[in-house]
C-alpha positions as MATLAB code, in Angstrom:
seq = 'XXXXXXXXXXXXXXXXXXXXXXXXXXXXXXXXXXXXXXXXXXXXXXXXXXXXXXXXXXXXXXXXXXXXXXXXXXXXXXXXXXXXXXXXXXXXXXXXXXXXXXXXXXXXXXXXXXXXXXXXXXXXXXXXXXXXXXXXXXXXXXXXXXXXXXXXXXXXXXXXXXXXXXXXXXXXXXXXXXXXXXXXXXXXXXXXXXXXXXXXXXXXXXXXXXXXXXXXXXXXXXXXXXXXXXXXXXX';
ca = [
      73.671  121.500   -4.549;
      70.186  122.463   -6.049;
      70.882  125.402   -8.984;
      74.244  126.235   -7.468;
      75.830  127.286  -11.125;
      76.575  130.800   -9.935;
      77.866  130.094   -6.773;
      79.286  126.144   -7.338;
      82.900  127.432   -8.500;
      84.256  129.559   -5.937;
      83.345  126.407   -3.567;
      85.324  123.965   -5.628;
      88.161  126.472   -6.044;
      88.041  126.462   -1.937;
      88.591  122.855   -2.128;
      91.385  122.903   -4.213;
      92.961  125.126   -2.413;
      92.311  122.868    0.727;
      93.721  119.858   -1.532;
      97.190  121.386   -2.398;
      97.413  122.407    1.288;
      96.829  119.129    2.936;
      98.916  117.484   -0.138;
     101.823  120.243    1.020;
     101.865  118.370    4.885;
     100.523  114.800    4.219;
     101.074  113.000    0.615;
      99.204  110.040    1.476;
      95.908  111.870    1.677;
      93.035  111.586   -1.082;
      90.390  113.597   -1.068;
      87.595  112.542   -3.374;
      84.867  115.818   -3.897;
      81.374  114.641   -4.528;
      78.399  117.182   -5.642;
      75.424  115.502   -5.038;
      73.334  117.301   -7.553;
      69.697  117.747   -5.832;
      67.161  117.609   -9.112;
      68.775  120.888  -10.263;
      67.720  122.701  -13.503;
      70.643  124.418  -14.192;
      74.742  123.813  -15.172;
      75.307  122.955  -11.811;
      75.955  119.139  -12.810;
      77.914  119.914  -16.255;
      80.345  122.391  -14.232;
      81.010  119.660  -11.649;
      82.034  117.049  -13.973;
      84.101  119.750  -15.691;
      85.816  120.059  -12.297;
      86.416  116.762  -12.034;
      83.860  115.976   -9.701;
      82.012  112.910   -9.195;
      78.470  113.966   -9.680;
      75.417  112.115   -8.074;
      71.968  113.014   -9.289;
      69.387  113.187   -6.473;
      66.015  113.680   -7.771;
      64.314  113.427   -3.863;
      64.139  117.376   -3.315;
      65.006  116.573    0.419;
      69.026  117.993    1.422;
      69.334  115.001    4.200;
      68.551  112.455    1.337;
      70.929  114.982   -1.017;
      74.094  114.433    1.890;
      73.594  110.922    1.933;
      73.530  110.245   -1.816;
      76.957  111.881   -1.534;
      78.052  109.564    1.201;
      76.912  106.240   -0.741;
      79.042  107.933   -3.584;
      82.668  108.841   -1.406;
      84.974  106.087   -1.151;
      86.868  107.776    1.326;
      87.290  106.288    5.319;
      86.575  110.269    6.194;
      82.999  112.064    4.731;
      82.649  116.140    5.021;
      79.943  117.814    3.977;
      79.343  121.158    3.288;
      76.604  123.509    1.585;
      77.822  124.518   -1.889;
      77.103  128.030   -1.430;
      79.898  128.266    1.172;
      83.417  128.495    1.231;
      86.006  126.237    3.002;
      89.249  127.326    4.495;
      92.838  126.271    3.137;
      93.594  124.440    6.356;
      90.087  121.957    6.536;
      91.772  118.531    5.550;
      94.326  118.908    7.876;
      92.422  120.155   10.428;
      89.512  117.153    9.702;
      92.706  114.726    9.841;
      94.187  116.114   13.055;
      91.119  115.865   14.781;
      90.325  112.645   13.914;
      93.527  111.311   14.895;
      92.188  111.768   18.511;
      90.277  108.988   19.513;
      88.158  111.239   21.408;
      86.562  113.059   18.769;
      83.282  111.411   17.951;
      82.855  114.274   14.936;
      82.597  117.859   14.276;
      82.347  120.917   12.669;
      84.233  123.720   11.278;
      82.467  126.655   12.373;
      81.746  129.531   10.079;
      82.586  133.112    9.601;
      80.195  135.333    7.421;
      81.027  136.552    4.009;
      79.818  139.936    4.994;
      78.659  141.301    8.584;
      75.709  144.192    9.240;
      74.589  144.683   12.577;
      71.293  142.356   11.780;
      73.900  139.898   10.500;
      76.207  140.202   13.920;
      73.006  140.245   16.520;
      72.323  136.730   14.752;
      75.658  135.219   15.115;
      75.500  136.357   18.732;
      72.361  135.013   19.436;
      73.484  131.949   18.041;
      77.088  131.241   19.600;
      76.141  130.566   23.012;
      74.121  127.279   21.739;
      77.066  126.030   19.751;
      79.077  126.700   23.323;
      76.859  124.917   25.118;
      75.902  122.273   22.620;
      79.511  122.014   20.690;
      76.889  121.541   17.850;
      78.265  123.989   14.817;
      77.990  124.665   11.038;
      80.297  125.114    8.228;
      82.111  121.784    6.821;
      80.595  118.995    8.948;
      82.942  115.745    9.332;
      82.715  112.098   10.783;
      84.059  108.975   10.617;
      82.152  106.382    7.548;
      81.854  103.622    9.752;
      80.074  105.974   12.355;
      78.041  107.449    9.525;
      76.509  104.122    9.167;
      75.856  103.821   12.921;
      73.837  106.468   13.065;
      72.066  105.925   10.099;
      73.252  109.083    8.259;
      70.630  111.993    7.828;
      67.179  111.220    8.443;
      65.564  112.101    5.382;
      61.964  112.260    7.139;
      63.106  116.014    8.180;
      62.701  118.467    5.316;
      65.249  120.735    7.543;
      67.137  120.677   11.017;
      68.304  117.751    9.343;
      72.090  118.905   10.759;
      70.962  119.565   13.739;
      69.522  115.949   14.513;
      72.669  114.786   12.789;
      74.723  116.240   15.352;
      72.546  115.512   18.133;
      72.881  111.336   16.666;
      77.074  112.254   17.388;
      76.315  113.493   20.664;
      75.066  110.670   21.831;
      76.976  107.904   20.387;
      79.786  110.368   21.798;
      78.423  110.019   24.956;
      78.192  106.562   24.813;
      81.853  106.085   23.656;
      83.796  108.669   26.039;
      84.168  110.674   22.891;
      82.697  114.624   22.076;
      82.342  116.629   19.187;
      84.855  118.742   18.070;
      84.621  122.540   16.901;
      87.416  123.369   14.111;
      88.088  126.719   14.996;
      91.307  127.388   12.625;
      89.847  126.522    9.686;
      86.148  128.169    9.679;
      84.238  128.197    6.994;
      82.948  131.114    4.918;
      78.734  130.968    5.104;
      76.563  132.867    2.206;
      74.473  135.622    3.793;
      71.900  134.744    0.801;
      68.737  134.258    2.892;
      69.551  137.271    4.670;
      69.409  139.206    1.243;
      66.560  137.930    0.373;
      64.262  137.754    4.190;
      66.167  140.569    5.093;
      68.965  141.499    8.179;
      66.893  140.998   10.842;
      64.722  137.984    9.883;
      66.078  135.417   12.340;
      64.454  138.283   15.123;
      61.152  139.092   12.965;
      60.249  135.731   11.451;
      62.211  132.920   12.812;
      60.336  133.250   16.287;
      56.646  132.660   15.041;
      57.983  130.191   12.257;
      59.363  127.955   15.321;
      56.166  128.108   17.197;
      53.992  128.037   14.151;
      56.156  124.770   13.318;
      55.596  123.286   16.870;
      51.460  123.871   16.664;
      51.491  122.727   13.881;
      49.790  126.183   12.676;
      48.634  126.380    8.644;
      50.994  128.136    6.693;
      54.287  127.262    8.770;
      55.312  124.024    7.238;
      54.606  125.996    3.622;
      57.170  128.714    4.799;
      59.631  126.763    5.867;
      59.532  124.635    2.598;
      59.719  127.994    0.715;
      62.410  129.345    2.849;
      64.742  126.150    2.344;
      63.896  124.636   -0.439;
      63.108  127.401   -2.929;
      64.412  130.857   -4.173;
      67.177  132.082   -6.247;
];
């Protein structure tokens, strides 16, 4: 979370609601919610120790080394992650739980539904789905096992973003390896902000995206600036 005060609360009212629901099928389960607060200048830190939050200050303004200051903090056997701008769905824990039970499941990902659709908004989702198809690679609430955390080293906090992505791709392969895939969770999606589309517009993933990914790959001036903007500030 970096200045998440507006948005923080619905997320950690999600959560509850995803605590008394896996509490309602399996007593025995803890879930321990950490908010790893990424060198924010807001109340984004005093509302999550109101909530009862564990609350880990991260003043390295990278997310990867954000998510792992989180893990180091969990004592669970079981880490999720998810953006604090989103929304999680009643069923996650159980969900997380069930598919971890199979010993096939290397790791996975809820999936996401949008908090509000235009036709910008739905040409991007359907440009997008037929990766996570072909990859299994998806967004939302993002779970593994901790021991397999470790053994892939967590997020590499060289990458200022796409740090999911190669997070993911690190599951893949040790899934490979192992006789095990990732798993999409797609009962219990996610709700995803549409924030960068309000403020880069509907169609920005057509009009900017493009020349941002080649600009990135030639290493043209100006990319790397964008993309810093476009993650890392706003709001």
């Amino acid at each position: 979370a970096w200045n998440e005060a507006a948005l923080l609360p619905r997320l950690l009212d999600s959560v509850d609601a995803a605590v008394a629901h896996v509490h309602g099928h399996a007593a025995s389960c803890e879930v321990d919610v950490v908010v790893a607060d990424n060198a924010s200048t807001d109340a984004t830190a005093t509302i999550a120790v109101a909530r009862g939050c564990t609350v880990v200050r991260v003043e390295k303004r990278i997310i990867a080394a954000a998510r792992n200051a989180g893990a180091a903090a969990a004592r669970g056997d079981v880490l999720c992650f998810v953006d604090a701008d989103a929304r999680i769905h009643p069923a996650t824990f159980l969900e997380v739980e069930r598919a971890l039970a199979d010993d096939r499941c290397v790791a996975g990902a809820t999936g996401v539904r949008l908090e509000r659709w235009s036709a910008g908004l739905a040409a991007t989702y359907a440009a997008i789905v037929p990766f996570v198809w072909l990859t299994r690679m998806d967004t939302g609430l993002v779970f593994c096992r901790r021991e397999d955390f470790a053994r892939v080293g967590g997020y590499d906090e060289r990458l200022d973003w796409a740090e999911d992505v190669a997070f993911l791709l690190a599951f893949r392969r040790l899934g490979t390896a192992r006789g095990q895939r990732l798993v999409r969770l797609r009962r219990a999606k996610a709700i995803a902000s549409t924030r960068k589309f309000d403020e880069h517009g509907e169609w920005h993933y057509f009009t900017r995206m493009p020349a941002l990914g080649l600009g990135l790959l030639l290493r043209r001036p100006g990319a790397s600036e964008f993309a810093r903007r476009y993650w890392y500030e706003g709001r």
